[in-house]
C-alpha positions in Angstrom: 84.0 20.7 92.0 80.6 19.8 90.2 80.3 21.6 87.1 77.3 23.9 88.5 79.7 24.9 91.3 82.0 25.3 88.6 79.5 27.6 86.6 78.1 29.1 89.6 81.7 30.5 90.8 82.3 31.7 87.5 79.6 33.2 86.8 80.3 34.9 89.8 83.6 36.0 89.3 82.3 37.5 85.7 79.7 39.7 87.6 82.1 40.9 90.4 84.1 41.7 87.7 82.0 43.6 85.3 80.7 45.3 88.7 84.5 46.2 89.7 85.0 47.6 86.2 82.3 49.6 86.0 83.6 51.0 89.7 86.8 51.7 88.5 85.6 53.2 85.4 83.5 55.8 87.0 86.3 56.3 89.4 88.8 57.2 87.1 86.2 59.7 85.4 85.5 61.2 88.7 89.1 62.0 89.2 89.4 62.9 85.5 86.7 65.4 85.7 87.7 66.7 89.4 91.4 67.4 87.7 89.5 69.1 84.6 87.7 71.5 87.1 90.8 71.9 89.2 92.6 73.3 86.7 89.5 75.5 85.3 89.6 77.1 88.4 93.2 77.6 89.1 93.2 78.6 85.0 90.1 81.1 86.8 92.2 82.5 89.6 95.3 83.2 87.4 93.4 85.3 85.2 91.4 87.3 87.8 94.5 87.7 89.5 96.4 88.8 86.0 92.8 91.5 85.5 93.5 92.7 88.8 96.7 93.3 88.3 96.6 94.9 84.8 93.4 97.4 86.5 96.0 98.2 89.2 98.7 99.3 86.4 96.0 100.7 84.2 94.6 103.0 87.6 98.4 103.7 88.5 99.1 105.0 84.9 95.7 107.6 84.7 96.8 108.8 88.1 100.6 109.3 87.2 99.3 110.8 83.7 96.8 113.4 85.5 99.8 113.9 88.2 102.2 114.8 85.7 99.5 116.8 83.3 98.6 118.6 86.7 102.2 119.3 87.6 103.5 120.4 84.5 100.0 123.2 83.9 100.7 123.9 87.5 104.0 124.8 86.4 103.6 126.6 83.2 100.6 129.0 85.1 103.3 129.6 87.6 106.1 130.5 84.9 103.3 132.9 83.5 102.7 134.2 87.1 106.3 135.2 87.2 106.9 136.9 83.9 103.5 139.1 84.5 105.1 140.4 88.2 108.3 141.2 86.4 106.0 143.4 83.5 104.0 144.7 86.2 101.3 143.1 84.1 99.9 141.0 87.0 95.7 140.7 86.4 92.8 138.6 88.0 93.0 136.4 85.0 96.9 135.3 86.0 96.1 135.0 89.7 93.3 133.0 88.5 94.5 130.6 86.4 97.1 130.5 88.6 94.7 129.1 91.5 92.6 126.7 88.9 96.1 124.9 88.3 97.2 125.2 92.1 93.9 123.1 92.6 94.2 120.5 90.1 97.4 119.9 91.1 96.1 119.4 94.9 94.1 117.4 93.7 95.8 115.1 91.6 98.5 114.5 94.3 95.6 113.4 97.0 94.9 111.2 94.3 98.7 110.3 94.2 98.8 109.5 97.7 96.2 106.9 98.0 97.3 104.9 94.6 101.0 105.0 94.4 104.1 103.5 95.9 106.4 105.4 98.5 108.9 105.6 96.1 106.7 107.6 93.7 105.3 109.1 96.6 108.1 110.5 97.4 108.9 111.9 94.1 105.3 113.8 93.7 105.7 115.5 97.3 108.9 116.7 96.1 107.5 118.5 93.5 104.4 119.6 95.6 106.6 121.2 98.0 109.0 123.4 95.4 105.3 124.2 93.2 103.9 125.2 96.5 107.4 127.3 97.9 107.4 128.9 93.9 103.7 129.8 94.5 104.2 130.9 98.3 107.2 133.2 96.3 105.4 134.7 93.7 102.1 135.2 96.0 103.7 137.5 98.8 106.1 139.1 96.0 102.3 139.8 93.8 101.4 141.1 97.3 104.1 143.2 97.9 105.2 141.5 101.1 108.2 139.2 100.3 110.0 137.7 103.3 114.2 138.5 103.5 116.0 137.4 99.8 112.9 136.9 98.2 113.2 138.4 94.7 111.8 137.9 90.7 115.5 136.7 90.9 115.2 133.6 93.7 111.9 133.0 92.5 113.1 132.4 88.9 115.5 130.1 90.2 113.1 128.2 92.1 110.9 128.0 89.1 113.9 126.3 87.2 114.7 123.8 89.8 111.2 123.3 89.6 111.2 122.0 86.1 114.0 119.3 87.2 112.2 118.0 90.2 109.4 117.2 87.8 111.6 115.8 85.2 112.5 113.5 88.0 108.9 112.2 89.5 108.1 111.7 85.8 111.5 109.1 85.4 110.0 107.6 89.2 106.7 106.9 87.4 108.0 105.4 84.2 110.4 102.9 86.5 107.7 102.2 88.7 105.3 101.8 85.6 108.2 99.5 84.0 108.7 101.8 80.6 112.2 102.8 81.8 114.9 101.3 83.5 
């Protein structure tokens, strides 16, 4: 080979060279930087997905908090109901209160049922029923038109069982919450 064929081919073979190393360069930046964005996103996701999650517990908590609140005034305005039909001291204020709290307690458990899990479901409807039977109780005693065996005497029982079945949707919540076991 003449040496101009000589210089010719390697000039060549220099150029193709840079021109393939500049290729491969900008290649292995390309993938470098579509790795870097990959993970950005998937870095993206996990949080939005951990925010949704934590806004999920966060809503679940404020509804189990007013549910219990609601439950537990519900409860005490009942209690109160009682011990003013066995005084004979029954006003417009008790039955009042009395309905306020039968409200907010409606109301919370509607709530309940379009945020929570069956299990805690379950648990608030419980108590819904017994606050409801102890106020359906106390209402046709206040009335004077209790059905057979209904007495100050059943009715206080019913409020105490009462207390339990709230005790209980309130260790459902905290499970379901993960604060208790």
């Amino acid at each position: 080979m003449s040496p101009s064929t000589s210089a010719l081919v390697i000039a060549l073979v220099g150029i193709v060279g840079t021109l393939a190393s500049a290729l491969l360069t900008q290649r292995s930046a390309n993938n470098n930087k579509m790795r870097e964005l990959d993970q950005a996103d998937q870095q993206r996701r996990e949080e939005r997905a951990y925010q949704t999650e934590q806004a999920t517990i966060e809503s679940r908590r404020a509804c189990y908090v007013g549910l219990n609140i609601a439950a537990r005034l519900y409860q005490t305005a009942l209690t109160n109901y009682l011990v003013a039909i066995r005084s004979g001291a029954v006003t417009d204020e008790i039955r009042a209160d009395v309905d306020e709290m039968r409200r907010e307690h409606r109301a919370r458990h509607a709530e309940a049922q379009m945020l929570v899990p069956d299990t805690v479901l379950v648990a608030a409807g419980t108590v819904n029923g017994q606050l409801s039977n102890l106020y359906g109780i106390l209402r046709r005693i206040d009335i004077d038109e209790p059905e057979q065996g209904e007495t100050i005497e059943a009715a206080a029982e019913v409020r105490r069982d009462t207390w339990e079945v709230i005790s209980e949707m309130r260790i459902v919540m905290r499970r379901d919450l993960g604060i208790a076991p």
